[in-house]
C-alpha positions, 0 to 999 in steps of 0.5 A: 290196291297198289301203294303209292310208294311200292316197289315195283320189279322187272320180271319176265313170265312165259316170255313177256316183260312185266313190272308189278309191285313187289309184294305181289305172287306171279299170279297176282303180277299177271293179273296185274298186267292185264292178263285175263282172270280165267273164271270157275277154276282154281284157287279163285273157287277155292280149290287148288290149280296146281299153278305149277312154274319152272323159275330162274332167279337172277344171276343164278344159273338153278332152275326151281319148281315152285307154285305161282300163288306161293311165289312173290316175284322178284327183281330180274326173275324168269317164269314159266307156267307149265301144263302137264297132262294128266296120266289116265293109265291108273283107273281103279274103283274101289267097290271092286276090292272086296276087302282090305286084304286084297289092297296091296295086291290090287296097287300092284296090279294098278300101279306096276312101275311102283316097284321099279323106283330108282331112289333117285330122289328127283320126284323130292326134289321137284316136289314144291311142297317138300313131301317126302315123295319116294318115301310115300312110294316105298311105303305104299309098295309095302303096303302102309297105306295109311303111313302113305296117305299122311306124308301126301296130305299136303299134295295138291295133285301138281304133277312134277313128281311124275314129271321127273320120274324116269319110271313113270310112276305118278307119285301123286297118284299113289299117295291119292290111292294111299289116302283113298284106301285108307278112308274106304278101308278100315286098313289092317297092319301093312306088314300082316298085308305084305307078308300075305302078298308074298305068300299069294306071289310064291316069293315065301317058301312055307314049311309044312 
């Protein structure tokens, strides 16, 4: 319930001016305003919505992404929800690797664009979590999957990384597959896992 005496700031979100007390997140100020609480979804089931928003500050010229639900609106703030669709080019089923052996190059096969990273750093710094995104990448591709899945424990699936990515490649994903195969599989070491690929490519001559 509002105190009497809270302070109430001017915001703008998804095109419309609202006034809300200040201790509220930009969830809770459309709420607030009368917007409809959408039922069965979210974070109002316990579950994570990926609130993703693109926010301005006042005076201050930096776009940020961040999350609505962590966000407390500020005097002069711009918002805007965003919807991204969710990739469905990478569909795999673990029961049909038979063995962890043939995980790496399977993620390949799943995940083709991995390689082609850019080191742009763009998907870090989109990331409202602060996940080291490119380096979760990296190791996947090397195949240390389970070093992958800990740096995306706290990935709630929010899509910007794979919205700033100029390759496509859906970090999010690879960190899920990462954290996925290492649960299935009791994962051998990454390097044994990695040599044996480049064996299988033909990238490693072998004396005889």
């Amino acid at each position: 319930m509002q105190k009497q005496d809270e302070l109430l700031v001017n915001v703008t979100i998804n095109g419309k001016e609202i006034a809300a007390p200040s201790s509220l997140s930009t969830i809770q100020a459309l709420w607030h305003a009368g917007y409809p609480r959408v039922k069965s979804v979210g974070c109002l089931e316990g579950v994570c919505g990926s609130c993703r928003i693109m926010v301005r500050r006042k005076e201050s010229n930096q776009v940020s992404m961040e999350l609505g639900c962590q966000t407390l609106i500020e005097e002069g703030m711009q918002v805007n929800f965003l919807v991204f669709p969710t990739p469905t080019h990478h569909t795999y089923d673990l029961n049909t690797i038979k063995s962890s052996w043939e995980v790496q190059g399977r993620f390949h096969k799943i995940f083709p664009e991995a390689e082609h990273c850019r080191h742009c750093g763009g998907c870090n710094r989109s990331c409202p979590k602060g996940i080291e995104v490119e380096r979760g990448v990296e190791l996947a591709s090397k195949g240390r999957f389970r070093e992958a899945g800990e740096l995306f424990i706290e990935c709630v699936m929010c899509n910007f990384c794979m919205t700033a990515c100029p390759e496509t490649i859906a970090p999010n994903h690879v960190g899920l597959f990462s954290r996925r195969v290492t649960a299935y599989f009791h994962t051998r070491p990454g390097n044994l896992i990695s040599r044996l690929e480049t064996l299988r490519k033909g990238d490693l001559d072998v004396k005889k």
